[in-house]
N, C-alpha and C positions, 0 to 999 in steps of 0.2 A: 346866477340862474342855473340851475341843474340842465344836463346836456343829454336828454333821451336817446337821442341817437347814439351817443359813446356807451350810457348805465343800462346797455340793451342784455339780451336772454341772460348771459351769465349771472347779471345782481338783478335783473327787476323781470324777469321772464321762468324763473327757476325756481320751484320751489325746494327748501333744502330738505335730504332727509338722514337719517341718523344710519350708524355703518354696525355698533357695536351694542350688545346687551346690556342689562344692567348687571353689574357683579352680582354671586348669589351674596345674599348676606348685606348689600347695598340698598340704600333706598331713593326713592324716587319723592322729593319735595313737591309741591305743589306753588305755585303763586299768581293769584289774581287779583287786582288793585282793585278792581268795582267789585267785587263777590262782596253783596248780603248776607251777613249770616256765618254759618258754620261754627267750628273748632278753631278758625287761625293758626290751628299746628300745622296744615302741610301735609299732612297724609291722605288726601285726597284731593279732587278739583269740591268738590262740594265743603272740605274744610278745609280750602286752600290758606296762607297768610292774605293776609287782605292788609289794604290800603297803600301809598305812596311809597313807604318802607318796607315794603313786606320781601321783595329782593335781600332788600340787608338782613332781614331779619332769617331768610331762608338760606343765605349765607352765613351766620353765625352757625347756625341748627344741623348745617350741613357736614358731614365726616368722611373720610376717602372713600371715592367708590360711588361716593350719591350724584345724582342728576336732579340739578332742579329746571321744572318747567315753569316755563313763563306766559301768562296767557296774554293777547295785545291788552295796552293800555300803558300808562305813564307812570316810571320810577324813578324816585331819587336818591340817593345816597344817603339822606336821614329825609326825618320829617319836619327837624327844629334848621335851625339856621348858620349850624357851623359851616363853615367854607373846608377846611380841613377835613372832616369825614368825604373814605370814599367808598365805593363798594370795591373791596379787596378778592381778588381771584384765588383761591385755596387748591394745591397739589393733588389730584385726584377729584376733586368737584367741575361735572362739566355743567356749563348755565347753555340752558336751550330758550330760544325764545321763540315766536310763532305761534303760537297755538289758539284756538278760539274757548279752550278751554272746558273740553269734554272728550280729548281724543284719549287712545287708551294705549295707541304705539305710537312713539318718536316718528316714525312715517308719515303718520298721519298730520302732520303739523304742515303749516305753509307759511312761512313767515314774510313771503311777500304781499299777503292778503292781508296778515294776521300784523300790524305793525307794530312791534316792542319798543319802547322808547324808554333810554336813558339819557335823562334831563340834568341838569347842576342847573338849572332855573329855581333856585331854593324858596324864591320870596314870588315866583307866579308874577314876575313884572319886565319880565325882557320885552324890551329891546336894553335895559337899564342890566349891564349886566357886571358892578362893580360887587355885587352881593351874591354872587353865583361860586360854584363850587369851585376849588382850583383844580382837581383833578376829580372826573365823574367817576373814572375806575381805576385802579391800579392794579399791576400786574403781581406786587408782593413779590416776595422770592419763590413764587411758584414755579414750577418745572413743567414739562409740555401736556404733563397730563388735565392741566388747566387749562380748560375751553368753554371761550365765551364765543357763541354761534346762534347769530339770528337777530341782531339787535340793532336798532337807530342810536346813536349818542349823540347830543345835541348840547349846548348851554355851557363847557366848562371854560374857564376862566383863569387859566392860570397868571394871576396879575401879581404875585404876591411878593415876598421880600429878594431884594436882588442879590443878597449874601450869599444864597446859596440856591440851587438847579433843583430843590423840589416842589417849589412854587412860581413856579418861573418859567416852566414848559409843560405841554400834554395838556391840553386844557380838558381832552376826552378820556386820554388813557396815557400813564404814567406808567414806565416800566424799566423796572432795576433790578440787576441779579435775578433775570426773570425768561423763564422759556416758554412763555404763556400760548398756547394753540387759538388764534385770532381767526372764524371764518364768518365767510356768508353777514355781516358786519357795514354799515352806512355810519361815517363820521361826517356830521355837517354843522357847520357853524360854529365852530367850537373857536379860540382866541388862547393867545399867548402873550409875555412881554419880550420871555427871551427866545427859545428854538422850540418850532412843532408846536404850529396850533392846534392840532389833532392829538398827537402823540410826540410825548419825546420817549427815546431810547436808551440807557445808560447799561454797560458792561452788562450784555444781556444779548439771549438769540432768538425772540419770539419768531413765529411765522404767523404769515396774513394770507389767506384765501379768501378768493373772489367778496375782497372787499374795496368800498370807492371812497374816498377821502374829496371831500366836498365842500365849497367856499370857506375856509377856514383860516384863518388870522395868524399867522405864525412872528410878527413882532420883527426882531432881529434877522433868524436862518427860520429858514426850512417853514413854509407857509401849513403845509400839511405833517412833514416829519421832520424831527429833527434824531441823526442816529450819531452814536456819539459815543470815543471813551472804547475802544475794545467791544462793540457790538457787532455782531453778526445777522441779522436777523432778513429771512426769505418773505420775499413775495412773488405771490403766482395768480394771477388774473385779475390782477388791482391796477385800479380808475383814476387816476389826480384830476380833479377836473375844479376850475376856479379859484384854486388857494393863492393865497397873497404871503411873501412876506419883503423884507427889505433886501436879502439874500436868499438864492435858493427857494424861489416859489412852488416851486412842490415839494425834492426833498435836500436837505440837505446830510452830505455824509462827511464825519468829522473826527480825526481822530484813530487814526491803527482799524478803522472797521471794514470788514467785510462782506458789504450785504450781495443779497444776489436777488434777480426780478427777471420774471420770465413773464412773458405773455399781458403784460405792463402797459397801459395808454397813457400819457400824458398831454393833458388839454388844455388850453387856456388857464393856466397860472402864470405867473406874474412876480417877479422881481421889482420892486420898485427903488432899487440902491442904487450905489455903486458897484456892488459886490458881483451884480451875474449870475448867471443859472437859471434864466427863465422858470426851465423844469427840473435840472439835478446841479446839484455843485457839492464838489469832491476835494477836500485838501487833508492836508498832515498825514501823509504816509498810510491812506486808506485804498483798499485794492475792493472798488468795485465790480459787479459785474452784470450788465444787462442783455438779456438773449432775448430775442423774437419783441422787441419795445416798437410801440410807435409814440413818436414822440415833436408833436404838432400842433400849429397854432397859440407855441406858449409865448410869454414878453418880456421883457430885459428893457431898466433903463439905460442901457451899455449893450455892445456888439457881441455879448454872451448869451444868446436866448433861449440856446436849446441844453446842452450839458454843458460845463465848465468844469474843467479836473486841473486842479495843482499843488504839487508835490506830494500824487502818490500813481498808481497805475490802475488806469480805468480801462476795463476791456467792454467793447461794446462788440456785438456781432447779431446779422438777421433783423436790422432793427432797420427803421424809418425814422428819418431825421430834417424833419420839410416843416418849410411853412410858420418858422418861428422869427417872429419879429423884434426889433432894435428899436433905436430914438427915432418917432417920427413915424414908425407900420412899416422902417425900412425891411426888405429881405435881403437886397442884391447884398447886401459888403457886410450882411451879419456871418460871423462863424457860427454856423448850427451844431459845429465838435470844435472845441479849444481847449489846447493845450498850453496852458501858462507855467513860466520856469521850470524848475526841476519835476521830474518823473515821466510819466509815458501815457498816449493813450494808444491804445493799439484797437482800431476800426476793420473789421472784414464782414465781408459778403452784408452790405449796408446798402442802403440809399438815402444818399444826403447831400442836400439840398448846399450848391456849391464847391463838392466834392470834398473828397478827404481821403488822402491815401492809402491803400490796405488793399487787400487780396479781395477780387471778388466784388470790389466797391461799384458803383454807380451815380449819378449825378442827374437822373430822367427824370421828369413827375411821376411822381407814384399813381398818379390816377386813382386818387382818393373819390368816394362818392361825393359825401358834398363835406367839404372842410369846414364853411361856415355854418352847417346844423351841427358839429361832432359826428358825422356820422364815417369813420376813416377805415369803411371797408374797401377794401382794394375793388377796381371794376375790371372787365374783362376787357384784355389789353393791355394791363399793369404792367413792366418792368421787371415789377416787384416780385410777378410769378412762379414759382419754380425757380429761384434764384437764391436763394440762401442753400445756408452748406448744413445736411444734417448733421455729422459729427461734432457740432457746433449746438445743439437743441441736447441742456439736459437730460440726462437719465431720468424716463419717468414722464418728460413732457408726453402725452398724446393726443392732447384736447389742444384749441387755443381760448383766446380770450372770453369767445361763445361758448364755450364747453362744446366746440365741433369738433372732428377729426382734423389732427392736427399735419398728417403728411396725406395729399390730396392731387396726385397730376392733374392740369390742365391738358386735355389733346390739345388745344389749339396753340400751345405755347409751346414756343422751344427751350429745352430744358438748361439755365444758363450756368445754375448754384455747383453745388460739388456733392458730390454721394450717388450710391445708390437709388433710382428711382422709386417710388413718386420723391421727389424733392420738396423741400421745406419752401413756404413765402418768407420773402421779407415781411415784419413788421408780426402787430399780435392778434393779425384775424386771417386766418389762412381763404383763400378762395375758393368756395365750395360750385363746384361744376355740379351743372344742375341735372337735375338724375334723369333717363335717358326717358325719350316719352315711346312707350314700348308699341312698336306696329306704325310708328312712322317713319317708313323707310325711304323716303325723301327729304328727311329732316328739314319740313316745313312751317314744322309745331304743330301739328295737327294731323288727326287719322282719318282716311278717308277714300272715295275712289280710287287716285292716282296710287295710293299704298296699296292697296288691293289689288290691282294689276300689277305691281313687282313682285308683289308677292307671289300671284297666279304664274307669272311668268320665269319666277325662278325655281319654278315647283320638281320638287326631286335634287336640287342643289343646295346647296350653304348659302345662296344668295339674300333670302328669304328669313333664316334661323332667326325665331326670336327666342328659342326655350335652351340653345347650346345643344341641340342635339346633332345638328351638323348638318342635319337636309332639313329641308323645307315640307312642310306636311302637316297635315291634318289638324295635329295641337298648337304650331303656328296660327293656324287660319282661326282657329278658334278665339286665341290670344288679341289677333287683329280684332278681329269681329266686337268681343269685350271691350275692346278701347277704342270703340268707335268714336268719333267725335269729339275723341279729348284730348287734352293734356294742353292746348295753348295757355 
């Protein structure tokens, strides 16, 4: 089941919008699956490509520099029945999706109304999904200038020959020797036999923005990802929420890689091996890295439920580490961080559930809202407050998972982390202290008499100031007066 309370403002509350023009000399494709009529060349919405392939067809057509728009409705990778075609991402072609299919700027698009769907449903008969795409899209050797932003992937299937890794993993997106720009993006239901029911990754550095990786099948490793082989690849305000696989129920990292995830939930995925990793499992000499994660309520057939890292160095820091279950719904005697044989994990400014030593560390409940809807924003009282170290928060972070402000004091919190104030939360939803309710100066939640006598009575002093001007006066009274009555 999808977890509304975790796929909150950032993927399902936001509409996406475009940053960059079109090149002079670029063009702008067209594609609509229901459009009646037209040209089917693509130079307009009124002579969009049409039908189930018109995607593929707008990628063929497509040359450095073009944007093609995508209006809602349902696409596949062909319209006949090969499993092997995929839609290929191209070096300079960005694919937008969102659109209702008359807008006239990239702004104007809303992709969380407007739903785009990429299917590997090729024969229209799932839940039967042995005839389904093996990979919906692939990354090519395309470079970052390759962005696919706005889109649902659903149906791929990579079930195919066990000889070799390109049928065998990604059942959504496949990507090799490939720097592909992934945002604003819903991966659900997608299947595997070997690693990454969603996605596999191979000697490659894409990046994933505010995207969620959703009940997805991953076989072997990595239920949602599997990264692997000299990969690199960034994610920044991405969701794991329900993935399955035997190892490494969300992602697994394999191989000399480096990945890094900032601002990162993981929920209710699922290990059902031997192997561990609930939510991430880490081996062969791969140094990953997670900053500002929360990482909660995932499961392990074994006392691995939250990360697992062996033989390489896993740095985690600013993150939440609770609530992740073993044999049985156990907590108490599960390791929520393990470190098996060789290598390192090195934990600071954390809260994790059972402790785990590092600078900064904690062991408190996080005073999550409610763990069992996913809803894992910190409440007021958290632990978690103003406890993380900023020089520890990426270059570049300023938002968190909600796309809110990302360094936020709490007054009522005493400040525990390290840095400069406001100080950072633990975990990837900062606590937003609610904005002052202006002219209640007995902070009751509410304006009224009692405010208006402190006010009168601090008249000509600072007692009173609601405008920063340092006495009490006139435009104060006025300010009260306006906010009579509100703000509870």
């Amino acid at each position: 089941m999808r977890h509304p309370s975790i796929l909150g403002p950032s993927l399902l509350g936001l509409a996406a919008t475009g940053l960059l023009a079109v090149p002079c000399g670029a063009a702008i494709l067209h594609v609509n699956a229901g459009l009646v009529g037209g040209a089917n060349d693509g130079t307009s919405w009124d002579n969009a490509f049409v039908g189930v392939d018109a995607l593929a067809n707008a990628l063929a057509a497509s040359n450095n520099g073009d944007q093609i728009w995508v209006a809602a409705g349902l696409y596949r990778p062909t319209a006949g029945s090969s499993r092997t075609i995929s839609l290929t991402l191209k070096t300079g072609v960005a694919v937008y999706g969102g659109f209702e299919g008359s807008e006239a700027v990239l702004e104007e698009r809303d992709w969380t109304a407007n739903e785009t769907v990429l299917s590997g449903d090729l024969a229209e008969n799932d839940p039967l999904v042995n005839d389904n795409s093996y990979h919906v899209v692939k990354g090519g050797s395309a470079n970052a200038t390759a962005v696919l932003d706005g889109f649902t992937i659903v149906g791929g299937n990579a079930n195919g020959s066990m000889t070799g890794d390109n049928d065998r993993g990604g059942g959504a997106l496949m990507v090799t020797a490939s720097s592909a720009t992934i945002r604003n993006c819903r991966f659900v239901g997608n299947r595997c036999t070997f690693g990454g029911g969603a996605v596999y990754v191979r000697q490659s550095s894409p990046s994933f923005t505010d995207c969620s990786f959703e009940e997805n099948l991953g076989g072997q490793f990595g239920g949602a990802f599997d990264i692997f082989n000299v990969s690199n690849p960034t994610f920044t305000n991405c969701f794991f929420v329900g993935n399955t696989a035997a190892r490494a129920g969300g992602v697994e990292v394999f191989g000399n890689c480096q990945p890094k995830l900032r601002n990162c939930v993981f929920f209710d995925n699922t290990s059902t091996g031997s192997g561990g990793g609930g939510a991430v499992y880490v081996a062969s000499s791969s140094v990953p890295q997670l900053r500002n994660c929360t990482i909660v309520g995932n499961h392990a057939n074994v006392n691995y439920a939250g990360v697992l890292s062996t033989g390489s160095t896993t740095s985690i820091a600013n993150c939440v580490v609770w609530g992740n279950t073993g044999p049985g719904g156990s907590q108490a005697a599960i390791q929520q961080v393990a470190q098996i044989g060789s290598g390192s994990t090195v934990v600071t400014y954390s809260c994790v559930q059972n402790g785990f030593a590092g600078t900064g560390n904690i062991a408190t409940d996080p005073n999550l809202a409610d763990q069992a809807m996913g809803d894992l924003h910190l409440l007021s009282g958290s632990p978690c407050i103003d406890a993380g170290s900023n020089a520890l928060v990426p270059a570049g972070v300023t938002t968190d998972a909600d796309g809110l402000p990302r360094f936020v004091d709490d007054p009522d919190t005493a400040d525990t982390g390290s840095g400069t104030p406001p100080l950072v939360d633990m975990g990837a939803y900062e606590f937003q202290v609610a904005a002052p309710c202006v002219g209640d100066l007995d902070r009751n939640g509410t304006v009224d008499g009692a405010d208006l006598g402190l006010l009168l009575a601090a008249w000509g002093t600072p007692g009173g100031d609601l405008d920063g001007s340092g006495s009490t006066d006139g435009a104060d009274l006025g300010l009260l007066l306006a906010a009579w009555g509100g703000c509870r």
